[in-house]
C-alpha positions in Angstrom: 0.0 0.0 0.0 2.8 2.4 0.8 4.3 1.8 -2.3 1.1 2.7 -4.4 0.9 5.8 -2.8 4.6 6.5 -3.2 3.8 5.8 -6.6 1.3 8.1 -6.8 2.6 10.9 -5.2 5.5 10.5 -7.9 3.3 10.4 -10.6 1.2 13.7 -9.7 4.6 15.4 -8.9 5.7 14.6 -12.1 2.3 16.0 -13.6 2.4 19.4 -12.1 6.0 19.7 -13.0 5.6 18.7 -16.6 2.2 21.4 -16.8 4.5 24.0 -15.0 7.2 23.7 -18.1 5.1 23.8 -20.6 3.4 26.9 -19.0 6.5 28.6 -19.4 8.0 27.7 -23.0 7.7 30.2 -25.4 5.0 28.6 -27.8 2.5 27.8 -25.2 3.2 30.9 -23.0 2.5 32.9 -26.2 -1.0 31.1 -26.3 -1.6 32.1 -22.4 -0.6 35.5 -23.3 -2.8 36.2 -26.7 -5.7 35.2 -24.6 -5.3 36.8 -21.4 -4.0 40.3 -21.9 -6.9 41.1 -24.0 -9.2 39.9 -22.1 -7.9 41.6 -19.6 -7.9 45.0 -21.5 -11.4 44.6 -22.3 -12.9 43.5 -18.5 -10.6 46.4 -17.8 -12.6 48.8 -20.0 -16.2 47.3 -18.7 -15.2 48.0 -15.3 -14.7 51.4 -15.9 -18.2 51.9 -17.6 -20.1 49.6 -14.7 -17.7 50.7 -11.9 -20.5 53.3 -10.6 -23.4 50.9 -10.8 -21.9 47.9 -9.5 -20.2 50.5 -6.7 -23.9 51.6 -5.7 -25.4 48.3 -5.4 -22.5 46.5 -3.5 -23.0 49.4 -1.2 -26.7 49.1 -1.0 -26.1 45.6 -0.5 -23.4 45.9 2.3 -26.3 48.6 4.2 -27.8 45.8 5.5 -25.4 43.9 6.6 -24.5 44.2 10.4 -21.3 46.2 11.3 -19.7 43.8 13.5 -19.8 41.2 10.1 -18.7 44.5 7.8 -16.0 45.1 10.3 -14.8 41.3 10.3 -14.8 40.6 6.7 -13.1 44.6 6.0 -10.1 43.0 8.5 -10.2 39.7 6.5 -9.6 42.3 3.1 -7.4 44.2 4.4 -5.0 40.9 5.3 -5.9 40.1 2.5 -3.9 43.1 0.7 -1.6 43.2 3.2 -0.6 39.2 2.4 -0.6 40.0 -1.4 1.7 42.9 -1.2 3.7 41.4 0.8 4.4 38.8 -1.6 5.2 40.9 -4.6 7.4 43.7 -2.3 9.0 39.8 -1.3 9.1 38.9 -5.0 10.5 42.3 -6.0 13.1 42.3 -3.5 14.5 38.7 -3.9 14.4 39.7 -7.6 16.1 42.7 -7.6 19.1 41.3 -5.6 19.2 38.1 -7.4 19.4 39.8 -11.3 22.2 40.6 -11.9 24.1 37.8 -10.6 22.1 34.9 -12.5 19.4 36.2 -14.9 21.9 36.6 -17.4 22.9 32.7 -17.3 19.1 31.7 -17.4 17.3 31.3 -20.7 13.6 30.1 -19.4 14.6 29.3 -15.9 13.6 33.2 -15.2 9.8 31.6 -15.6 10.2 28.7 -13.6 11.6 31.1 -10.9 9.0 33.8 -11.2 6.7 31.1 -10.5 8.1 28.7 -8.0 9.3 31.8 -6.0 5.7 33.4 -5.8 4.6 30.1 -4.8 7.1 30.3 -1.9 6.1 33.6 -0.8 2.4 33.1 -0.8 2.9 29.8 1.3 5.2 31.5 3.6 3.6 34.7 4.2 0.1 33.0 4.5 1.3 30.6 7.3 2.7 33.6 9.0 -0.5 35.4 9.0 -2.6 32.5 10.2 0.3 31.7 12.9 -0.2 35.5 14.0 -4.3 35.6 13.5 -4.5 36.9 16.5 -2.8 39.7 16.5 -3.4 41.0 13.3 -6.7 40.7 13.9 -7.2 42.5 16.9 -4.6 45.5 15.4 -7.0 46.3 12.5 -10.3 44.9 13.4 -10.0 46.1 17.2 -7.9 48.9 16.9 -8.0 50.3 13.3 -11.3 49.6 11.9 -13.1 50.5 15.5 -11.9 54.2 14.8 -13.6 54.4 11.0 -17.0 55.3 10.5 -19.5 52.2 9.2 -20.1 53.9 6.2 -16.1 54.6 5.3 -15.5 51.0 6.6 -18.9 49.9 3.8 -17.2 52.1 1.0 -13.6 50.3 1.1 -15.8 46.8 1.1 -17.8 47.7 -1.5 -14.9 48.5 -3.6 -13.2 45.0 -2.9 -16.1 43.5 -3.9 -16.0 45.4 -7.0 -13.2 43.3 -7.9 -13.7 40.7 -6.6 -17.2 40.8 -9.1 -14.7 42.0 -12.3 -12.3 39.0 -11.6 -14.4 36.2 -11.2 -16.0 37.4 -14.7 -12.2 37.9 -16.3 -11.9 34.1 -14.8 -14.9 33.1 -16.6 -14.2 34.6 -19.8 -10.9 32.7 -19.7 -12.7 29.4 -18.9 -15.1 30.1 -22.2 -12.3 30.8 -24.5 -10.6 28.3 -23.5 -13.5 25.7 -23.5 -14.3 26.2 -27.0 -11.1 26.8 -28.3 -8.7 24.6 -26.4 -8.5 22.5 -29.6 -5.2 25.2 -30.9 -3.8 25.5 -27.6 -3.6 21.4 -26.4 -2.5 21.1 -30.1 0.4 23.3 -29.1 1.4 21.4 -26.3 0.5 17.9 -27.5 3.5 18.5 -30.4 5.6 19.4 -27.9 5.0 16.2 -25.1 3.8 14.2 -27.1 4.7 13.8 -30.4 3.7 10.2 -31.5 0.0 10.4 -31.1 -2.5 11.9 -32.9 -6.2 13.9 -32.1 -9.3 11.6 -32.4 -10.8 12.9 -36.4 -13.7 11.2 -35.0 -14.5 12.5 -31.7 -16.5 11.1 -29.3 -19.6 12.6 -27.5 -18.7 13.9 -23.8 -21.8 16.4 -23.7 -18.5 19.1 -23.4 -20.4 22.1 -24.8 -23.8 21.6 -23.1 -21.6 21.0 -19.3 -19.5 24.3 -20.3 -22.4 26.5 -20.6 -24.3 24.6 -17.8 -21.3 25.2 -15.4 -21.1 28.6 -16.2 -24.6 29.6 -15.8 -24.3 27.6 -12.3 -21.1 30.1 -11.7 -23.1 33.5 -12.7 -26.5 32.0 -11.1 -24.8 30.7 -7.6 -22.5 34.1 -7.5 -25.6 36.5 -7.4 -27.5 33.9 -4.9 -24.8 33.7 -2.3 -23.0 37.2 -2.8 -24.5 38.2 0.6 -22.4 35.7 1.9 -19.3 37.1 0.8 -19.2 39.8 3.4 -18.7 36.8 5.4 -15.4 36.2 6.5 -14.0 32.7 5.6 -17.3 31.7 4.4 -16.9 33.9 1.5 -13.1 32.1 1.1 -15.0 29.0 1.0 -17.5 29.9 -1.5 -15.0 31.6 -3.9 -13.0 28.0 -4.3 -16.1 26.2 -4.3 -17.6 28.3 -7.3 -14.0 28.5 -9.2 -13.2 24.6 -8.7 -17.3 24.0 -9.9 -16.0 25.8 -12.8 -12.8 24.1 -13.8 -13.6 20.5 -12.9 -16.3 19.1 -15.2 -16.2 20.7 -18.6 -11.6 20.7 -18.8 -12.2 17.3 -18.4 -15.2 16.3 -20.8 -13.2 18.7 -23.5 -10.0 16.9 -23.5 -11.1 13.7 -23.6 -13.3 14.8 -26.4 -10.2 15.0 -28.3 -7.8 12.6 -27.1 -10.4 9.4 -25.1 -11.6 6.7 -26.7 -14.9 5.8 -25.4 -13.8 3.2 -23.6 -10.8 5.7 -21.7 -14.1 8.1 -21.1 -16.2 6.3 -19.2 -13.0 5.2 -17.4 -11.6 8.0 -16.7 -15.0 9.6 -15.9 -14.6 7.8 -12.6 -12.0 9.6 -11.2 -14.1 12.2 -9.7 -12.1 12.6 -6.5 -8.8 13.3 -9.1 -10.6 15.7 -11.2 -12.0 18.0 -8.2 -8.6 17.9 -6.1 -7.0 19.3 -9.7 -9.6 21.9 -9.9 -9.3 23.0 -6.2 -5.5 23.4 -6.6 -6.0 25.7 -9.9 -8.8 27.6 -7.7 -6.3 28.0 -4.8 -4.2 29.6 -7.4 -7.0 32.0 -8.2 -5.6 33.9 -4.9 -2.1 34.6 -6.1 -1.1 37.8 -7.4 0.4 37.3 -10.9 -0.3 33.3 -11.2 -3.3 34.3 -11.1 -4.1 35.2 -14.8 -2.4 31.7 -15.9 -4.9 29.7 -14.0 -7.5 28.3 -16.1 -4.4 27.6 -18.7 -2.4 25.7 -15.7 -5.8 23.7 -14.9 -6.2 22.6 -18.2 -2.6 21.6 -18.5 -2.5 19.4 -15.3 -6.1 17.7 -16.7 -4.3 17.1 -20.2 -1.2 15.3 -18.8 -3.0 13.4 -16.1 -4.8 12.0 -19.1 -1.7 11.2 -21.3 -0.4 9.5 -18.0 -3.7 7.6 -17.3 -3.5 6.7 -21.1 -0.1 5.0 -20.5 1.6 7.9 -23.0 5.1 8.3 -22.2 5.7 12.0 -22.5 9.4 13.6 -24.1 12.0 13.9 -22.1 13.2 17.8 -21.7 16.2 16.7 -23.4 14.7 15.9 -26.6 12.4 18.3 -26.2 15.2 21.0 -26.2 16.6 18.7 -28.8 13.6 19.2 -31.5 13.8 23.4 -30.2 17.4 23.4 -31.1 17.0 21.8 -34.4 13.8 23.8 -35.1 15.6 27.3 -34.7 18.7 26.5 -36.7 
């Protein structure tokens, strides 16, 4: 038994490692990068027309909630910030010192840093937070926010929530694109990994589409029901991962097997709900992280894609031949 799960572990190690390169070569970072900068222009420009709007009923919203839960969840926001700057100030600094005594040596090991080092930071400075609750929480909620009027304290929430409204829709417009057009970007990584097989011409039925636009409905429907409940601290932690990991779960799955399952590997594969959710609530926990952020739905579907080639029994390319076949393509 110990040795399964050894196995395992080996195995989903390997699949997060294998989706984290391919995040960050050139040809499929390109593909993250045409997709999500203009998307993120446009939510961008919609939030400067519906900034006013949404700003009036988040506050009207917000009236009636009690000041003692406006007060809690404002402290929760304000860590919140707090925990995200520090991690870029980190990032920054670490960065800065580091520059200009390796960068020059790295080719794309500057992405795999940028991204296992934020990783890092975000772990660190969140257990330190939690291990100091207390304190922090009594300095603002006790201390700071005690001072502030209800409405100035209502304002500053209703403007988190703001974007917090803006981002889950820039998160769902990247799970749309990508649902329905994931055919040129797995296509892009499959030539890469795998290079010996081939798309199913004849693909089978996995309800894909109909689950896609289900899922998101469900995401729009079930963030308007409960967005009371994210004035409420932790619970509206909770619901955000729930609502994201809903999102990611069914439809990445039911599309890539559209393409690459037999029937057969489907219905198999189709059984592995406690796999497919855990992969979903990792992406979703990634949802939090400044900068990592925007690559999200891309890393979910990457993880879904080689846990399928592995469940397949498809040996992926070693990064030696893979930097083999780059080498040979540039000369």
């Amino acid at each position: 038994m110990r040795g399964k799960e050894t196995e395992t572990m080996a195995l989903s190690h390997g699949i997060f490692l294998r989706s984290l390169r391919d995040l960050v070569r050139w040809p499929i970072l390109r593909e993250v990068l045409i997709t999500g900068l203009p998307m993120l222009l446009i939510w961008a420009g919609i939030g400067w027309v519906v900034w006013d709007p949404l700003l009036r009923l988040t506050t009207w919203v917000i009236s009636w909630v009690p000041f003692s839960v406006v007060k809690a969840n404002g402290a929760l926001l304000i860590l919140f910030l707090v925990w995200a700057m520090a991690v870029l100030v980190s990032y920054a600094f670490v960065t800065a010192i580091l520059a200009p005594i390796f960068f020059r040596k790295m080719k794309r090991g500057y992405y795999y840093y940028s991204f296992t080092t934020l990783l890092l930071f975000a772990a660190g400075w969140a257990w330190y937070i939690m291990a100091n609750w207390g304190t922090f929480k009594s300095a603002i909620a006790d201390r700071l926010l005690v001072w502030l009027p209800f409405q100035t304290v209502a304002e500053g929430s209703a403007v988190l929530l703001n974007f917090y409204v803006l981002y889950g829709f820039y998160i769902l417009s990247l799970f749309l694109i990508l649902s329905f057009y994931r055919r040129d970007f797995l296509e892009t990584v499959r030539e890469i990994d795998y290079p010996d097989i081939s798309i199913n011409e004849m693909k089978i039925k996995t309800g894909h589409g109909f689950i896609a636009l289900r899922d998101a409905g469900m995401f729009v429907l079930l963030t308007v029901l409960l967005f009371p409940l994210l004035l409420v601290p932790i619970v509206n932690v909770l619901i955000q991962l729930f609502l994201w990991a809903w999102l990611y779960r069914d439809a990445t799955f039911r599309g890539t097997c559209r393409l690459y399952c037999s029937r057969e590997e489907f219905q198999r594969l189709k059984r592995h709900g406690f796999v497919i959710w855990s992969i979903a609530f990792f992406a979703s926990l990634l949802n939090f992280i400044p900068i990592i952020n925007m690559f999200t739905p891309f890393f979910a579907q990457l993880v879904v894609f080689h846990w399928i080639m592995a469940e397949k029994g498809v040996q992926g390319a070693t990064e030696e031949i893979i930097e083999k076949e780059r080498y040979d393509g540039e000369k």
